[in-house]
Each structure stands twice: as structure tokens, then as C-alpha cells.
N, C-alpha and C positions, 0 to 999 in steps of 0.2 A: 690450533684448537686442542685441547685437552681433553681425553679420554675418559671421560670423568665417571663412565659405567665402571673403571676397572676400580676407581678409588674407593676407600671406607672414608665413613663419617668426619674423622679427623683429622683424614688429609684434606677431605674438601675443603670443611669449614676454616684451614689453615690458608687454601690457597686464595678463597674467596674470600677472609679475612672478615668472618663472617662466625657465628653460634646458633644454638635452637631460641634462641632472644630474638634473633635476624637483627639488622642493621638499624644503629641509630638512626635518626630523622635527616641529621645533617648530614650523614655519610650518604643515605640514599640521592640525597640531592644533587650531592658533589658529584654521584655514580650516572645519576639522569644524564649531567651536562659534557660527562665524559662519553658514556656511552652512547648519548641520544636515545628519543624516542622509544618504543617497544610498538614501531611499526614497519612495516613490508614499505619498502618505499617506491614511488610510482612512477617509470618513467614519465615525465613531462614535456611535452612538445616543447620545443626550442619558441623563444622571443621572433626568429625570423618566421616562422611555420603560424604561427600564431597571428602575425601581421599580415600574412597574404591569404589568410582564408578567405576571408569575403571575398575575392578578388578571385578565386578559384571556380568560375565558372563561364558556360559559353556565353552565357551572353553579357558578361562582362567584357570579355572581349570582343563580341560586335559592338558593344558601346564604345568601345576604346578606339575604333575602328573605325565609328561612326561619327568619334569627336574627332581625330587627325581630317576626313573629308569634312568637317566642317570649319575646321581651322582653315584647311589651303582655300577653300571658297567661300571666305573671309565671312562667314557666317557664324562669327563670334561668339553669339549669344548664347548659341544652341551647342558650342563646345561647353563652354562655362559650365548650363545647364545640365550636360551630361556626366561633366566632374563632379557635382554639385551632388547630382543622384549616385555617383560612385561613391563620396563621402562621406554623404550620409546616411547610405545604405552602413559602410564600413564602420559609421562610429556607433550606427543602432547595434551591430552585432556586437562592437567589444566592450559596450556595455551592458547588453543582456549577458553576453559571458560573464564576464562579472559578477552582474548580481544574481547568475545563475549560478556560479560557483560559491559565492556567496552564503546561497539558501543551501546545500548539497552539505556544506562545510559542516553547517548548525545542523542540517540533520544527523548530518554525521556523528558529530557531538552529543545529539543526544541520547542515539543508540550504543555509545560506549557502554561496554560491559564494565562491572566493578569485581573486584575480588580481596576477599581476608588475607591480609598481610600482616605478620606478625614484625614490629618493629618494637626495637627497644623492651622488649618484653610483653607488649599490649597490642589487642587485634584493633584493626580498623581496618576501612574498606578505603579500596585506592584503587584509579583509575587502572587497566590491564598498561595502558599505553604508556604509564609511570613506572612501572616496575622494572628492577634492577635485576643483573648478575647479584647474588647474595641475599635478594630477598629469601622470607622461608613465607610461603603462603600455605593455606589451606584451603584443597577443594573436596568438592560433593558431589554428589550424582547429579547430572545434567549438564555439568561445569565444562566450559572449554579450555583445554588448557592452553593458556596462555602466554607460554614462552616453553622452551626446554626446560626441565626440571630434573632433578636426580627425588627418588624417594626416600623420603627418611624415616616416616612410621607409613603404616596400613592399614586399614579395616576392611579388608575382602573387596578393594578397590578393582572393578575390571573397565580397562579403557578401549573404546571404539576406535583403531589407527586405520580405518579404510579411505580415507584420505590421505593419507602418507605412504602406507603400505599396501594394501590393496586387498589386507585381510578381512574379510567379510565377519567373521566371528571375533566377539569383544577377547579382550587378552588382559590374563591375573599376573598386578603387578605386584613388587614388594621390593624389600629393602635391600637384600643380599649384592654385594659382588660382583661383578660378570668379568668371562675372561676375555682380554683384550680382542680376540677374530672373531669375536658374535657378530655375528650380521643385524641390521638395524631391527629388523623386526622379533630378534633373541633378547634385545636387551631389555628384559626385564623391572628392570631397577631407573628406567627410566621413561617420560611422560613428554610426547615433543607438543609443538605449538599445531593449533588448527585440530586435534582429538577431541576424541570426549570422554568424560567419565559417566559411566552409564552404570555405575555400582560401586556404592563403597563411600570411604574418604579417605581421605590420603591428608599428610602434611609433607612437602615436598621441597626441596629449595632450588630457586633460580641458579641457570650457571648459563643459558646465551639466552638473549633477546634480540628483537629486530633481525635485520637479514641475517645475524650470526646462526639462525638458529637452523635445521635441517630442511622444516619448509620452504625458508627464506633462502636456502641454497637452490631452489628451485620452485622460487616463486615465479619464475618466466614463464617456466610451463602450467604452470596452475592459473595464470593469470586470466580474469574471464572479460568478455568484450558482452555488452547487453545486446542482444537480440532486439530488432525492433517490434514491438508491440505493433499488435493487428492493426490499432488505429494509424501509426506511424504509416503502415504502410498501406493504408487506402489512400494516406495524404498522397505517398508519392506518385500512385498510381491515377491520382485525377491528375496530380502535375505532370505523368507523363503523358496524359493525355493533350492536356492543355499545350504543352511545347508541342506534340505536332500539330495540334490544332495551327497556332501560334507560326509556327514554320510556312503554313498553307494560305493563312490567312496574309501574313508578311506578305508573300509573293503577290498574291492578289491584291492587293494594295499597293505594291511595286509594280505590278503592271496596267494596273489601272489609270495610275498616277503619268506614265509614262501616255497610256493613249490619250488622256488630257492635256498634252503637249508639256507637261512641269518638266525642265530639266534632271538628268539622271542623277546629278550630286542632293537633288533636295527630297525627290523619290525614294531615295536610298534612307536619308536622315529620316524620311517622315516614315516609310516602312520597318524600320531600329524603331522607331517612337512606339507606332503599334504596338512591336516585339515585348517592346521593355515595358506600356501599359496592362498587357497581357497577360506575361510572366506574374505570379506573384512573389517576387526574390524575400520577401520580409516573413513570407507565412514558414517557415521551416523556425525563424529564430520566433513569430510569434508562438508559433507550436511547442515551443521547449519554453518560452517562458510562462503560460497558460498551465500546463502542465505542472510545474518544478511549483511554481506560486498555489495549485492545485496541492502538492503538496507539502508545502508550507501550511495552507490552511488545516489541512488534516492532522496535522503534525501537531498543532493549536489547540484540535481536538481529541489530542491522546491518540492519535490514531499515527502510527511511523508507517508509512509506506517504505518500502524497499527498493523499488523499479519501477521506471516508466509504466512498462507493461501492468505492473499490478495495478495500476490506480484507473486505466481504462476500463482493465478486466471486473472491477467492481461493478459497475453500472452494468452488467452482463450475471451477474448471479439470481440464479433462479429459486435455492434454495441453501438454506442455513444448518448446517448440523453442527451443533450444540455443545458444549458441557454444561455441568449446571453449578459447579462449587465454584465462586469467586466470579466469574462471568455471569449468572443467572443470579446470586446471591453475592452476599458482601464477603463471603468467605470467611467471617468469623463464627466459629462455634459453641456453642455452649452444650451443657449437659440440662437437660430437660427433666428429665426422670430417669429412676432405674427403678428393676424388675429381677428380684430373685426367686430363683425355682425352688428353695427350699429352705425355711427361714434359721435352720440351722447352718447353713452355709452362706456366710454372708458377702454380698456382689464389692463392696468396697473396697475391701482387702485386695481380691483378686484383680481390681480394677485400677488400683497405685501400683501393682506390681506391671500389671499387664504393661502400664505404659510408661516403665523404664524411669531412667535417672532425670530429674526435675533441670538437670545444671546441661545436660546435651540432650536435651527435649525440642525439635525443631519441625516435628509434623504437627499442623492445627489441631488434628485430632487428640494427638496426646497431651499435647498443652492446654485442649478444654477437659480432659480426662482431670490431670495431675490442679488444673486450678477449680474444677468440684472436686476432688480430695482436698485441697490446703483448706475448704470452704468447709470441708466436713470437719475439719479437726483430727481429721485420721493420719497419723506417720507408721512409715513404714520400717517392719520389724525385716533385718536379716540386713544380708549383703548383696548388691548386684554382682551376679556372678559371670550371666553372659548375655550378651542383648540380640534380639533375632529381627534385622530390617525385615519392613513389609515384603513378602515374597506375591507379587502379582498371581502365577500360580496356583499358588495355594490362598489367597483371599484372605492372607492375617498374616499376624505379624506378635511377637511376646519378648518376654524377658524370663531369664531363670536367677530366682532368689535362692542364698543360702542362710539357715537357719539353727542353731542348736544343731548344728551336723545332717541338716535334712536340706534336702533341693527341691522346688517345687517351681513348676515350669506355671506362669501365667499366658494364657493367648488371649489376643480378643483380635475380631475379624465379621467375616460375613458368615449371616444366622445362620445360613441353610449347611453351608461348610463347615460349621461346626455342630449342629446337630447335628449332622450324616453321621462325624465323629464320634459325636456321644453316645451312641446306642442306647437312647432312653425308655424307658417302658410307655405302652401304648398313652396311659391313661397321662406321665409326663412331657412326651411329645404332644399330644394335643391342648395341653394347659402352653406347653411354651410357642405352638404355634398360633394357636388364638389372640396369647398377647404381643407377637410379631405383627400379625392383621391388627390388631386395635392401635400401635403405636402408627406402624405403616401409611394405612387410612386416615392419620393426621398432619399426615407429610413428614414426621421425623424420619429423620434418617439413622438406624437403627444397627449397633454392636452388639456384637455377640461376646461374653467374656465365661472363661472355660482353665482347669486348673491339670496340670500333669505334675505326679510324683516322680520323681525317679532318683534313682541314684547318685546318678553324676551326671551332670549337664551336658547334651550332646551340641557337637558346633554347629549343626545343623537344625534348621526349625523342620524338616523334613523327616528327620529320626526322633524326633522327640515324639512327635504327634501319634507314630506307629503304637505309643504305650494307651494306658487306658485314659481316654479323654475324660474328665469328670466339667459336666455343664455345671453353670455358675448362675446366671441370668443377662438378663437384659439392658444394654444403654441407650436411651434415646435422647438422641442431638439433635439440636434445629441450627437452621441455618440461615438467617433471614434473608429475604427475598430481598433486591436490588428496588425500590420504589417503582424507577424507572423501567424496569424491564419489561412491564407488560404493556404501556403504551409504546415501549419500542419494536416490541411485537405484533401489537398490530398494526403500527407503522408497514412494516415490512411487509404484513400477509395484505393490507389495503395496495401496495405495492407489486402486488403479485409474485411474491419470496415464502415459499414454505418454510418455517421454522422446525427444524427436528430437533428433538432431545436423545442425546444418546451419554448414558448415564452408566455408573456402577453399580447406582441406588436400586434399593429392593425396587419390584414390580409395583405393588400396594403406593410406595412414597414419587416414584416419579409420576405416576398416574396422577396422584395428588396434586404435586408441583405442575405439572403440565398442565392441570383444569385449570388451576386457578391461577395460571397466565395465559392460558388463552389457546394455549397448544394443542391441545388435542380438547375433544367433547364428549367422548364415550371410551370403553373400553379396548373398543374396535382396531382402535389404531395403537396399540399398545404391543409390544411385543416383546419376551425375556430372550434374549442370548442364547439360552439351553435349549430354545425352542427353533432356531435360523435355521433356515433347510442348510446340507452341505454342499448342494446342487447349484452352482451358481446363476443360472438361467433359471431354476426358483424364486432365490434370492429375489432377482432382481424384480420380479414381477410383484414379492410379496413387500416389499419396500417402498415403492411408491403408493400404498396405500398406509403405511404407517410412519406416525412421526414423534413415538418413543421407543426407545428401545431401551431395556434396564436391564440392569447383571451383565452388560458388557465388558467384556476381553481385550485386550489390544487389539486383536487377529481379527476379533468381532466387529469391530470397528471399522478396519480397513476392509474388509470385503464390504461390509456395509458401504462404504464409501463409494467404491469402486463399482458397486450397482448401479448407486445413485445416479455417476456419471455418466453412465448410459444413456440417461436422459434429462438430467439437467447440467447446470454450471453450478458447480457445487462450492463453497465457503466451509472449510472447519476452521473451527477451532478446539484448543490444548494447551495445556501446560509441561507437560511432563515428557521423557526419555518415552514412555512407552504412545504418546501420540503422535512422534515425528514419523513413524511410515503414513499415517493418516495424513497431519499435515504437508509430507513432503507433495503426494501424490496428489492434492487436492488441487482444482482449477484456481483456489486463493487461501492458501494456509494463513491462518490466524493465529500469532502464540500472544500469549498473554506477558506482560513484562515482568511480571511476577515468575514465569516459570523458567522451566533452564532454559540454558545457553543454547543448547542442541533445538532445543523447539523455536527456540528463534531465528538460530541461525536457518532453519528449514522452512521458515515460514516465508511470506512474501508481505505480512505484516500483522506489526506488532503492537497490540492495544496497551500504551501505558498506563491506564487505571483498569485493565480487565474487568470493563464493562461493555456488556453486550450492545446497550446503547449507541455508542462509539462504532460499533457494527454499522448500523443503520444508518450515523451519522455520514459512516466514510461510503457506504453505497450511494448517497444521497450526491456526497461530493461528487462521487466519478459520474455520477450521468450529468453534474453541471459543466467537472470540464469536456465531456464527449458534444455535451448543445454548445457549446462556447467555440468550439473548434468548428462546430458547423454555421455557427454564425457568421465566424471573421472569412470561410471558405464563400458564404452564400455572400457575403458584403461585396469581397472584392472580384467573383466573378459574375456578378450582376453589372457593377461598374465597369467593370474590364467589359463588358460585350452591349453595354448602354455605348461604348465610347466606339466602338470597333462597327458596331449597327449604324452610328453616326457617319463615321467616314465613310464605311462603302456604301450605304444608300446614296450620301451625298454626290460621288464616283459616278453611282449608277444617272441619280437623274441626272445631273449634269452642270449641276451650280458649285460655285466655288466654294472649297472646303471651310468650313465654319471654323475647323483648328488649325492653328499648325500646329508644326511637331513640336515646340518648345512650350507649347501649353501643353498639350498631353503630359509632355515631362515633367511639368508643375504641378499637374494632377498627381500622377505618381509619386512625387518626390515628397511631397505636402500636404493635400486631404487623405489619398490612402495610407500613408502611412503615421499620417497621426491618426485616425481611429482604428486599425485594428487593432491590435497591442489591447487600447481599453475594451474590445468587442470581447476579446478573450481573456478578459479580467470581468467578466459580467456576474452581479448578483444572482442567487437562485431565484427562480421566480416564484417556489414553494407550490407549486404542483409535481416538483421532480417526482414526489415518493406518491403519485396518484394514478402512474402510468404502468404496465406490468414491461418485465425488461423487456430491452431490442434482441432481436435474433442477432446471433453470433456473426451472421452471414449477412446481416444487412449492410445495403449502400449506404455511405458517408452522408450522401446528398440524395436522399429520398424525393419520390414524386411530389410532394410537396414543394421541397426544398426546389426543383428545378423547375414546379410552375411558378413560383414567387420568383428565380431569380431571370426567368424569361416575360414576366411583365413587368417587374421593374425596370428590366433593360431595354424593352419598346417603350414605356414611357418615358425615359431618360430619351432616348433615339427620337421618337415623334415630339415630344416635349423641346426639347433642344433645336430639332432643324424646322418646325412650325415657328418656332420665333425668330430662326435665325432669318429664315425666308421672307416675311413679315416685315423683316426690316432691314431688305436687302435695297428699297427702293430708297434707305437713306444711306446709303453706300456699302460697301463691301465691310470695310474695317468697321462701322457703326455696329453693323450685324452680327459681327465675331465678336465686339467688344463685349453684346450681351447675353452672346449664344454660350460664351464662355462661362460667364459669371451666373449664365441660368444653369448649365451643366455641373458647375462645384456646387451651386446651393444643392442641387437634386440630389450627390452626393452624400451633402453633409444631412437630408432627409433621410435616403436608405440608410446609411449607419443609426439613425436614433428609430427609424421603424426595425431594423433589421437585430432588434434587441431583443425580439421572441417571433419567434412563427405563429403565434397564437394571441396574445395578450394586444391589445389595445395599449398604441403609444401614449394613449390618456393615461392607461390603468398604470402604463409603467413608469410615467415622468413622475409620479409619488414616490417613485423608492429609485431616485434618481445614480445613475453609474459617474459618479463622478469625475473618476480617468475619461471619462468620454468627454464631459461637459466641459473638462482643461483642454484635450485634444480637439475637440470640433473650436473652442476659443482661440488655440493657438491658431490653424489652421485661419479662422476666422482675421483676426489681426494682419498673417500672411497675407489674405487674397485682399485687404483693403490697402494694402500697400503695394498692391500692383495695379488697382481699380483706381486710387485716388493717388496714391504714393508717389514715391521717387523710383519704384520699379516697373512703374505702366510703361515708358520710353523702350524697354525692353524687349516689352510683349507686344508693341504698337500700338494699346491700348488708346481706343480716342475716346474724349472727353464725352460723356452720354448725356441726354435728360433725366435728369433723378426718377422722374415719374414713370419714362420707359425701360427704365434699370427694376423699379420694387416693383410695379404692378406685374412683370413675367417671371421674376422670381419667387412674387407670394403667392401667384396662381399656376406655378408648375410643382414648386413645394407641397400646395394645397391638394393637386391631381394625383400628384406619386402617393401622399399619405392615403388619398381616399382609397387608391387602387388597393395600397396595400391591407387598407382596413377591411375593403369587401374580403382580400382571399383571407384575412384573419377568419372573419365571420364565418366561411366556407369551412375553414380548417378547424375551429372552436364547434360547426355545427357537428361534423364530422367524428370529434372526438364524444364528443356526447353518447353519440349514436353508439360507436365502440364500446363507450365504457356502460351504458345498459345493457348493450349484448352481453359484454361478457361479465354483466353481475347477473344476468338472466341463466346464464351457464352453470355461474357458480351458487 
């Protein structure tokens, strides 16, 4: 690897065979297929590691265990059937892998960052992940940089290496030299992969990418493993209940089995049968595919999720804090009017210069500046002499023109910071405050533009200001409001999600903006920046009653933040280097795809059309996959303890078991596992956004949830062994034949009730789940080819009266729906009652 901080310009571009042109099209290409990718590559589990996953658990191996004892006591069927459930357990998972890698892939893809690459002479934008040694690129404030780079020009570029190095403070880079024993964080003159550019711009050229590059020499250790998200781990935590449930329950049926005189080889198989009806082995792969397919759909909706974790944690946000430019509005600006304080001095002038050269014009504001000057007709006299970025600090930003041997500094910025400057006389200060309130009061959002003489143009927009500030007047720009933002705001507040706006914007314009979407209703809740206590136990108390806050600070921002979460689940969103402490810290950073690199990468998700909308859209998502996850849980352990209620009651009184084990395992192998998968692909039912969020701390499986899944499971149990008993007097096998085929229909009932906790399976067969309708079909087909088929021989299946087959299946079907409709009615009267209360509240 080559030292390339100690080289000049012309060694480089010699060695890299390479110019300030950068590389033709076809040389880059040829560089792609030599070099490979411009990515960190990822160890990947081996093909063998891969193949034995499924198979990595205990009660694979009591199955495994439990088919060799059914082999040697030549009970054939129930080996077969236990392979049968290994298999297909094993081929559901390596194709949800799959198509869950799949979906990961394309999101991946879509999140690729772009970057200005200059080839051949001309800039275009090209994937980070294409770029070569030799390219010469150009980056900006926010930009990640992308590969190792050497610099080659500067503009007061400082880059954030506390990722690499562990320097806390940004570091100024530039072009010069460095001598060979710098240590990595001296070198100067060079820009590694994974940083940021948090000031400036640079034009820079590639010399390592992919692993080559410093990161990539220790990408092992930087390597992150995702933490499981809260919901992940209530799942595992009912399942660790369930298993010893499960373990307790086995035995007891193992010894049950035994004092009904069954031999110990078929006690053992039927106790495994239990285990493994139980178990729910499929809910971990349906959990990652409900989820991953969760975010796909968000993905649909401009909305990139990041992690598991964030797309639960949505459906947990209590309130929303804001920006309003490009998220609240479309984020294009115009010039509206202007206002000069003295009609011998006129605002125009001042207002082309203020906002710099027309050809490297890339903030909104000055491009709506400079296109009402091309509209006015007005060109600008003199020379750009030196250009002053926006300094957050000081709330403006100018340019200094030279003229007939004269320099004259243009600023335009925020009013109040530049009238302090001006030192106006009484009677001018109140002419130009009055038409700040009258622009204000109309929701424009309002520049200030202001002229400095001087002599010679200082590098600093900091020194220049010290001279005598002469006011100029007024710009006011509007910024259209988003259509949609204010019914996505009261989506949210009807949801119980407070909306906050926390703005730059004058006090007067965000008030405005805020009425007239619905944010706030009075003054009251209105708060400026210069007014925050410094007291943070103030703060925090005066926060929850306010939900604007304007003339905000970065700093302002994040303490605001960090109140909020005191007591709610907080959502930001941002654009920009100066909201990634806000974002980072937030229970769900929001960056906008529009902003930098840095706000995104800090975020936990990223709105590709930066609309607030999409906000609500993707809260809306996470409480469906959070109800979806408790459905496929209430489905199958309803089933699981209908079936386990069955066997030990039947134990208890003292008649012969209604199943055997090789039906249970058809149960298992075939109705539950074709309908969950669709239970946790379920439609919204569109009351999501009419509920206020779940506590943080609540159960997976709420009292609800566990009265509905304990009378399903007695009426499956009573249902089941009333028929089985019933028609025990036309023999033992007659009575299993239809004890059996009454226990799958019940089944294949709770999955199409167990489609809301609430809603009427009338209301919901209208907007029917179609994975389900294919799944209860397949399943469907399955069980007639072992009722009428060539696989009833199997099951011992004896031939029934068709009349005593439908009539106990359409009136055990019939009884399960009704049960379940009363506790709907219970739970629907219930919510009523809640949701008066708490509009009675509010």
C-alpha cells in the first residue's frame, strides 16, 4: 500500500494513471472488475452452517429420537410423519431465508448513497459502491466519505474521523504534503472511508476502496450484530415459557398414558407429539418474515426502515417533533415580496450579491434569491471576491463583491441578528420591526439583508460583521405547505401522537404555520429559543406544554429533545450535520433522503420523499406488524392448548384418546403451518391510527388476548371430545375418524376469526387476506386426502356417514365463531367505553 499522504499531485495522478478530468467511463469499468466492489465484505456463514440450522434445536432432536423408537416398533407411519415435520419445517425456513434476504438485498439497494464523480471531464452521480482508485469526486458538508481519498483542492472543508480515530472534534483538512511518520490522525491531506464532512467542500481523488481502505482494515471490529428489538424478545420469552410449560405438560401425558396401561414406546411417541404440537418451531421464521415483508411495505411507502427494532419501536411513539422546511412543506421557495428601509438604498442589489455566484448556488434559499433577481432583470456589478457559508452561530451567511477598487460585504440572515447589528435609530427600528410582524403574521418566512464596507475582504464572516453594519431591508419567502400534512396531523393527534414543530423560523411565522395545520391553537404553546430556561428540570416541565418552538439552535434542539423523553417516546426528524445529535439520540431518528449522509446514517429511518405523511404512514405500519405478531402467537397457542385440553381431559375421564400421535403431527405439519405465515401477512384493519400508543412495558398477549385464547381452547376441547364421545357407541375408530376432522375444521375457524380481536369475521371476509384463503385451501385439499384419499390407510381413517361428518363440523365451526363473536362484542364494547373516556379527558 502506498503512502500516498507523503505524495504531490503529480506523483499521484502518475501512479493512479489518472488527472483532475478523473477517469474515462471505460477505464473506470475495467478498474470496477479489477478491483471489485467499494464494499466492506461480509463474512458469510458456510453452505454446511446454513444447511443444519433448522435442525439446531432440542426438540429436533427429541424428534429425531422419537422417530428411531418408532422405526424399531415398526410403527412406520409416525417415523415417516416425524421426517415429514423435519422437512418441512427445514424447507419453510430456507425459503423464508431467502426471500428474506431477498427483501434486505433491495432495501439495501435502495439506501445506496450517490456521490459527484467527475469522469472524463463531466460530473455525474454514481453509485459510492462503483467507485474506483483514480476516481476524483467531489464532496460537501454532510457527505460520507466514501473510500480513502488524498485532497486536492479545499474550501474550509472540516471532517468528523470519531469513527476511525476517536477524535471528538471535527479536523481542517487541505492539500499540502505530509511527512511520512504522521500518525493516521496528522494526516491532514487525507479523508478515510466511514467520516464525515461537516464543513466545507473538497474535491478529493480515490486511492483505496473496499477492504483496502483503513476502515476496512478493521472492519472486524467495527462490525455490529443487531440487538434484538423489545418485541423479539417478549416473543422469546412467552416461548421460554411455553417450553417449560411444554416439558411439564409432556410428562404428564407420559405418565398418564402409562397408567392407562399404553405401552412405553407409544407414550413416549405420543408425549414427543404433545411436545412438538406445543412448541411453536415456525413462529421465529414467521416473526422475521412478517417483520422484513413489514418492511418492504414501508419501503413502498418512501419510508426505509433500518432495523428490526425500529419498525416495532414505531407503533410506540407518543409524540413527533418536527422540522417544517421540505418535511412540512414541499421545500421549494420563492421570493414573495421585499421591503426596503430606505428608498435611496435599494434591497436588490444587496440581495444578488448577498447570495453569491449563480453557477455554485446550491442552498434553496439562494437559488430562490438569485431566480427573483434573473426575474428582476437586475445583473450584478463587480467581482466575487470571497463567499461566507452559512455560519449556524451567527444566523447568516454573505458574499464580499469587488468594484471599481471598492469591497462591499453583502449578508442576509435572521432579522433580529442583523438588526442587533445595525444599530438603527428608534424611529428606523420600529418601521423595520413592525414590517417583520406584518410579513411574520402571514407565515412568510422572513430574511434579513444588510451591506458592510470595507476595505479588503476578511476570510471570515465573523470579522467582517465587527465593522459598521448598514440595514438594507426585507425578504419574504413562502414556502408551500405539503397538501397532505395537515390531515396527516390529525391523523396522528386522532392517534394520540402529539405533533411538535421545532423550527429556525421567526416566532410570528411558525405560530402561523403551526395554526394553520393544526399544531398548536393559541399562543400559549409557542415558545422562542432565547426564551428556554437553562435549568434542565425547568426545561422539562415547560415542554410538555408547548408544541412550537422557533429561533431554535442545534443545542436548543437536543435539550429540547432530551426533555421530551422524559416522558414520551420521541420521533425526530432532520436534515442536516447540525440535527444528527438530535436525531442520533432520539427513541426514532427520522432523516430525510434529501439530507446528508451523516443524518442518515444516524437515523433509524429515512423518508425518501421527506414527507411528513410517510411519518404517519410508517407509525401506522408498525402497530400492524406488532397486531400481526399477536395474532399468529394468539392462533397457534389457542390451538396448541385446544389440542393438549383434549388429550388430558380425555386421560383424566378415562376413554380412549380421540388422537393419536400421528394426527397431532398432521395438525402441526399442515393446518398450523399453513396459516400463520398468512396471519402475519394480515391487512390493516384501518382503525390502527384510532387507538393512542401501547405502553412500552406492555404484555405481548394482553388480557384480552388470553381470554380469547382460553375459550377458544375449551371450545375446541369440549367441541372435539362431545362429538368424539357421541360416537364412541359406533366404535372407537368411527369416533376419532370425526373427532379428528371436527378438530382441523375448528382450527381452520380460529385462524379466519383470529384475524382481529375485535372486528366481526363478517366485517372482515370483505376485504378478504388472501394468503390465508390459499393457505386454509391448501391445508383444505391436504385433509380430503386423508378423509376420502389415498392417505386415510395411514391415519386408520374409517369410512364415515357424510351426514355425520358435516352436521359436527358445521355446528362446531358455527359454536367457535359464535363464542368468538360474543368476546369481539365484549372487547368492541369495551373500547368504546375507552375511547369516550379518554376524549372526555381530552
Amino acid at each position: 500500500m502506498h503512502a500516498w499522504y507523503t505524495l504531490n499531485k503529480e506523483e499521484l495522478y502518475k501512479i493512479l494513471e489518472t488527472s483532475e478530468d478523473g477517469l474515462q467511463q471505460s477505464e473506470a469499468s475495467k478498474r470496477l472488475a479489477e478491483y471489485g466492489r467499494n464494499e466492506l465484505s461480509v463474512t458469510n456463514r458456510s453452505f454446511w452452517k446454513k444447511l443444519i440450522e433448522p435442525f439446531q434445536s432440542i426438540f429436533v432432536v427429541v424428534l429425531v429420537v422419537a422417530a428411531i423408537i418408532t422405526f424399531f416398533t415398526k410403527e412406520a407411519l409416525g417415523t415417516y410423519i416425524i421426517i415429514a415435520v423435519l422437512i418441512v419445517n427445514a424447507l419453510i425456513f430456507y425459503v423464508q431465508e431467502y426471500m428474506t434476504g431477498r427483501v434486505l438485498r433491495a432495501l439495501r439497494r435502495t439506501a445506496e448513497s450517490q456521490v459527484t464523480v467527475i469522469r472524463g471531464g463531466r460530473q455525474e452521480e454514481v453509485s459510492v459502491l462503483n467507485i474506483v482508485p483514480g476516481d476524483v469526486l467531489l464532496l460537501s458538508e454532510g457527505q460520507q466519505v466514501p473510500a480513502d481519498v488524498r485532497v486536492l483542492h479545499d474550501d474550509n472543508v472540516q471532517v468528523d474521523e470519531s469513527a476511525l480515530t476517536g477524535e471528538s472534534l471535527p479536523l481542517e483538512k487541505s492539500s499540502g504534503v505530509v511527512a511520512k511518520d504522521t500518525p493516521l490522525y496528522g494526516r491532514h491531506n487525507m479523508m478515510f472511508r466511514g467520516t464525515y464532512v461537516v464543513a466545507g467542500t473538497a474535491t478529493v481523488l480515490v486511492v483505496e476502496t473496499g477492504m483496502q481502505t483503513e476502515f476496512g482494515a478493521i472492519a472486524h471490529l467495527a462490525a455490529s450484530r443487531d440487538v434484538k428489538s423489545p418485541l423479539q424478545q417478549k416473543i422469546d420469552q412467552t416461548v421460554g415459557l411455553l417450553i417449560r410449560a411444554t416439558a411439564v405438560v409432556s410428562i404428564v401425558v407420559f405418565l398418564l398414558a402409562l397408567v392407562r396401561d399404553i405401552d412405553l414406546a407409544t407414550a413416549f411417541v405420543f408425549a414427543t407429539a404433545v411436545a412438538v404440537s406445543m412448541v411453536p418451531e415456525g413462529l421465529p421464521i414467521a416473526l422475521t418474515v412478517t417483520i422484513v415483508f413489514g418492511m418492504r411495505r414501508m419501503a413502498k411507502k418512501k419510508a426505509l426502515v433500518r432495523s428490526f427494532r425500529a419498525i416495532e419501536d414505531t407503533g410506540l411513539i407518543t409524540t413527533i417533533a418536527t422540522d417544517k422546511t421540505g418535511t412540512l412543506t414541499k421545500n421549494k421557495l420563492s421570493v414573495t415580496d421585499v421591503w426596503q428601509l430606505n428608498e435611496a438604498v435599494p434591497v436588490l442589489p444587496a440581495l444578488a450579491h448577498a447570495a453569491g455566484d449563480a453557477e455554485s448556488a446550491v442552498d434553496p434559499l439562494d437559488k430562490a434569491f438569485l431566480e427573483f433577481v434573473d426575474k428582476s432583470n437586475h445583473k450584478n456589478a463587480g467581482t466575487l471576491a470571497v463567499t461566507y457559508p452559512f455560519k449556524q452561530e451567527l444566523s447568516m451567511s454573505g458574499a464580499a463583491w469587488s468594484d471599481d477598487g471598492k469591497t462591499t460585504i453583502s449578508i442576509k440572515g435572521a432579522p433580529e441578528h442583523i438588526l442587533h447589528l445595525a444599530k438603527l435609530s428608534k424611529e428606523d427600528h420600529h418601521a423595520a420591526e413592525s414590517k417583520l410582524h406584518q410579513y411574520a403574521s402571514k407565515g412568510y418566512r422572513v430574511i434579513a439583508v444588510a451591506t458592510i464596507d470595507v476595505s479588503d475582504a476578511p476570510e471570515e464572516l465573523d470579522d467582517a460583521i465587527k465593522k459598521s453594519v448598514r440595514f438594507v431591508g426585507f425578504v419574504a419567502c413562502a414556502d408551500e405547505l405539503r397538501p397532505e400534512a395537515k390531515g396527516a396531523i390529525k391523523a396522528a393527534q386522532n392517534a394520540g401522537i402529539t405533533v411538535r414543530l421545532i423550527t429556525g423560523d421567526h416566532y410570528e411565522t411558525a405560530f402561523n404555520i403551526a395554526q394553520t395545520l393544526g399544531i398548536a391553537k393559541d399562543r400559549s404553546q409557542v415558545i422562542s429559543g432565547q426564551d428556554l430556561p437553562q435549568d434542565d428540570a425547568l426545561l422539562a416541565q415547560i415542554v410538555r406544554d408547548k408544541t412550537v418552538f422557533a429561533r431554535v439552535l442545534p443545542n436548543d434542539k437536543y435539550r429540547i429533545l432530551k426533555s421530551l423523553q422524559a416522558s414520551e417516546i420521541v420521533a425526530m426528524t432532520g436534515d442536516g450535520v447540525n440535527d444528527v445529535p438530535a436525531i442520533s439520540n432520539a427513541h426514532i431518528g427520522i432523516a430525510m433522503g434529501s439530507g446528508s449522509d451523516i443524518a442518515k446514517d444516524a437515523s433509524d429511518m429515512v423518508l425518501l420523499d421527506n414527507n411528513f405523511a410517510t411519518v404517519i404512514r410508517s407509525i401506522e405500519e408498525g402497530r400492524v406488524v406488532y397486531n400481526n405478531v399477536r395474532r399468529m402467537l394468539g392462533y397457534l397457542l389457542s390451538a396448541t392448548l385446544g389440542s393438549v385440553c383434549l388429550l388430558i381431559a380425555s386421560l383424566l375421564i378415562g376413554i380412549p384418546l380421540p388422537l393419536t400421535a400421528v394426527m397431532i403431527l398432521w395438525m402441526n405439519l399442515v393446518t398450523d403451518t399453513s396459516v400463520v405465515i398468512p396471519l402475519g401477512l394480515e391487512n390493516p384493519e384501518g382503525d390502527e391510527m384510532k387507538h393512542r400508543p401501547r405502553k412500552p412495558n406492555e404484555k405481548l398477549l394482553n388480557a384480552t388476548y388470553l381470554v380469547r385464547i382460553l375459550l377458544v381452547a375449551l371450545s375446541m376441547c369440549v367441541l372435539t371430545i362431545g362429538t368424539y364421545m357421541y360416537f364412541l357407541d359406533y366404535g372407537q375408530l368411527y369416533a376419532s375418524t370425526i373427532a379428528f376432522m371436527v378438530l382441523i375444521a375448528l382450527h381452520w375457524a380460529n385462524a379466519v376469526s383470529a384475524r382481529s380481536i375485535s372486528a366481526s369475521v363478517f366485517q372482515l371476509n370483505r376485504k378478504p387476506n388472501v394468503a390465508l384463503v390459499i393457505g386454509i385451501g391448501f391445508a383444505f385439499i391436504m385433509q380430503m386426502l386423508v378423509m376420502f384419499g389415498p392417505l386415510g390407510a395411514l391415519f386408520n381413517i374409517q369410512a364415515v356417514a357424510l351426514m355425520d361428518l358435516i352436521i359436527p363440523v358445521v355446528a362446531s365451526i358455527t359454536i367457535l365463531i359464535l363464542v368468538t363473536e360474543i368476546h369481539k362484542a365484549f372487547v368492541r364494547l369495551s373500547q368504546q367505553r375507552r375511547s369516550t373516556k379518554t376524549q372526555s379527558v381530552y
